[in-house]
C-alpha angles and dihedrals in degrees: 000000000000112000088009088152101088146004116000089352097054083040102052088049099056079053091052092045095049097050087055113265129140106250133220107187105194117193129167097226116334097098096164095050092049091047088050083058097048088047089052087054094047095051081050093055101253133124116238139157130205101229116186127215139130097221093223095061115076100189087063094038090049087048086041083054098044092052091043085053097049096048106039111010106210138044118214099164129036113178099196096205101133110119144164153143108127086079110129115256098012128167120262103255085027096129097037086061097041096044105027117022090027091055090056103040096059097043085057082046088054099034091098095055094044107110123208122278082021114138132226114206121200111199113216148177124235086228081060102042103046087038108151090032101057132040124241142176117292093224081067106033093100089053095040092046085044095050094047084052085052101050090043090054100051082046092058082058101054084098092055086041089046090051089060106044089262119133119202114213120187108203095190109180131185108249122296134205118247094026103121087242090059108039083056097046081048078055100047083038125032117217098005084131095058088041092053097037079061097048095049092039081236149009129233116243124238089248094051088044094052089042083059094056092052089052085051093055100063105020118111098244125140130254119279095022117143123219111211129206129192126333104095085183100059092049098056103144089354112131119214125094111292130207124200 
């Protein structure tokens, strides 16, 4: 689980753990909010480990992979949910290497512990994943045009996964309060959750939206779906499973 220290990704992890999978909780540099999720996972029975690793760095994924390896063995899940680019000071071309080039390099990192029939799951927003179609703030339209690369690139591997026994899911959700992006596009723009609350009648939770990924682990859907959560308006005669 990439960026597993906070928000959907924290989230998502408790539910993994609880359903009884062995957790690696990856974070870039907040060790002790990452171990508070793994603690939260352990008093609840689970089994979970704090990996570090910044996703642009190889050096770091290829040590995250190796310890990983060496613990466990095998992957049979990655949730993909790390993101980034409206960081302050970052650098120009940021948010093309964390949420393009970073995806792929670590699921060519992980490719020789995925197991087959193992899934891949790519978390997305709808601003992303409909970039080009739908407008979106311009604070967040690096992260929203890298992320569509991204998901366009893991998509251009479905053939070489495939090949492998390995399905690609794409779980792509409307904003939602309390995520990190949003919470910086609220700041930038005071008052864009409540506007777009009102234009999509309502939003999905981070809980909901992290419910949605564990569905989308298990459930017997082909490569390359998308799950879609929220945002009614942005899936008109669009085809996928859609969540309210």
């Amino acid at each position: 689980m990439t960026g597993g220290s906070r928000g959907i990704g924290a989230e998502t992890a408790r539910l993994l753990g609880v359903a009884g999978a062995r957790v690696f909780v990856n974070y870039r540099e907040k060790a002790k909010r990452a171990q508070q999720v793994v603690d939260e996972i352990t008093r609840a029975g689970g089994v979970a480990s704090a990996v570090c690793a910044d996703l642009t760095d190889q050096a770091a994924v290829t040590s995250m992979i190796t310890e990983i390896r060496d613990r466990c063995g095998r992957l049979d899940l990655l949730v993909l949910n790390a993101s980034g680019g409206m960081e302050r000071d970052v650098a120009p071309g940021y948010a093309l290497r964390l949420n393009r080039d970073a995806q792929l390099s670590l699921v060519d990192a992980a490719a020789p512990l995925l197991a087959p029939s193992s899934r891949i799951i790519f978390v997305t927003s709808h601003q992303a994943h409909f970039h080009g179609g739908q407008p979106t703030y311009r604070e967040y339209e690096p992260v929203a045009a890298s992320k569509r690369a991204g998901e366009d690139a893991l998509r251009d591997r479905i053939p070489d996964l495939a090949a492998r026994g390995i399905t690609l899911v794409v779980v792509s959700g409307d904003m939602i309060k309390g995520t990190i992006t949003v919470t910086l596009l609220e700041r930038a723009h005071p008052g864009a959750i409540d506007t777009r609350r009102t234009q999509a009648g309502s939003l999905p939770t981070i809980s909901e939206f992290a419910a949605e990924i564990m569905s989308a682990v298990t459930a017997p859907l082909e490569s390359g779906h998308t799950v879609y959560v929220g945002g009614e308006d942005y899936l008109v005669g669009r085809s996928g499973s859609t969540t309210g």
